[in-house]
N, C-alpha and C positions, 0 to 999 in steps of 0.2 A: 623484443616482440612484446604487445600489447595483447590483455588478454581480458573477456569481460570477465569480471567473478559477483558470484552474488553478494551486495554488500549488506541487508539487513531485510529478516523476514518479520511479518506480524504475521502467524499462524492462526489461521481459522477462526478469524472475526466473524461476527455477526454484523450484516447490514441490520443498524437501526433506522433506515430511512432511507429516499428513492424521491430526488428531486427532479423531474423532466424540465423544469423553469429555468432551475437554474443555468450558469452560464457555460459549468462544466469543472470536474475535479471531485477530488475524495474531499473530504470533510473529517477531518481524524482528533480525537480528544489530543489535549496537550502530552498530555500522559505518555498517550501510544504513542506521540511521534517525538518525545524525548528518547524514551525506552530502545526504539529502531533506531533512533541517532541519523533521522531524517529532519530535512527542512522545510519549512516552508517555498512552496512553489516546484520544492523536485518532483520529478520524473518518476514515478511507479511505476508496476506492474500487476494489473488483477490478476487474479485467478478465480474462476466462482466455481467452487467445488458443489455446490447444489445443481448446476447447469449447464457447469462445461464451458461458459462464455471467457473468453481472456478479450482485453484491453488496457490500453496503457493513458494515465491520465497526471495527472499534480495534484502534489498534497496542501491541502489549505489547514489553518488550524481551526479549533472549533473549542468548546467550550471544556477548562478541564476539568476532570472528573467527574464527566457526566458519560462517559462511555461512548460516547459520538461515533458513527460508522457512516456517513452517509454519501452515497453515490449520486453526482449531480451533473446538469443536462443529459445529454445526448447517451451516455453511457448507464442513465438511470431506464435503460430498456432493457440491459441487462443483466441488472442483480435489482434483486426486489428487497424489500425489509425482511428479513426474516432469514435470507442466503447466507450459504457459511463463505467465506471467503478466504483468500490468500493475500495480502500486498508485498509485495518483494521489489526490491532497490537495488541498482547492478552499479559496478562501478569498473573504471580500464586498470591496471596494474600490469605492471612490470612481471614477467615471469619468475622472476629472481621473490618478489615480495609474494604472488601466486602461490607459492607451493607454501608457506607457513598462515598463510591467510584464513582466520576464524570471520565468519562473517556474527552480525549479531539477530540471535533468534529470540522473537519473542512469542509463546506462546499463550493464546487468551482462552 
């Protein structure tokens, strides 16, 4: 049996920015998407803890260490600059590997 588990959280970011232009995707410093042991172009998941909005979008990188948070196109109607947020990254696993499974937290 396949099971989803959470694979890696970034803990209550701060959107530094809210692009409606753009084409679509998070914008995440190099930093944080080291640290989450995410890639470029995966599959997220928002949480906007200031708002209550959930969406699910792709991580693009952005510049490191400059703190980068930015939510673009379509989904920038949903977290504004300033929102605390959640990003979380799910992955399938085997039941057997499920049950001893630490996903990686990171909190900002």
């Amino acid at each position: 049996m396949q099971r989803v588990m959470l694979k890696s959280k970034i803990h209550r970011a701060t959107v530094t920015d809210a692009n409606v232009d753009y084409e679509g995707s998070i914008t995440l410093d190099v930093e944080l998407i080291e640290a989450a042991e995410l890639l470029p172009y995966e599959q997220v998941h928002i949480y906007n803890i200031t708002n209550g909005a959930r969406f699910q979008t792709y991580v693009i990188k952005g510049e490191r260490g400059k703190g980068e948070v930015c939510i673009n196109g379509a989904a920038a109607h949903l977290a504004k600059k300033g929102n605390i947020i959640i990003i979380a990254s799910y992955t399938f696993m085997k039941t057997e590997a499920a049950v001893t499974h630490k996903p990686v937290l990171v909190y900002v």
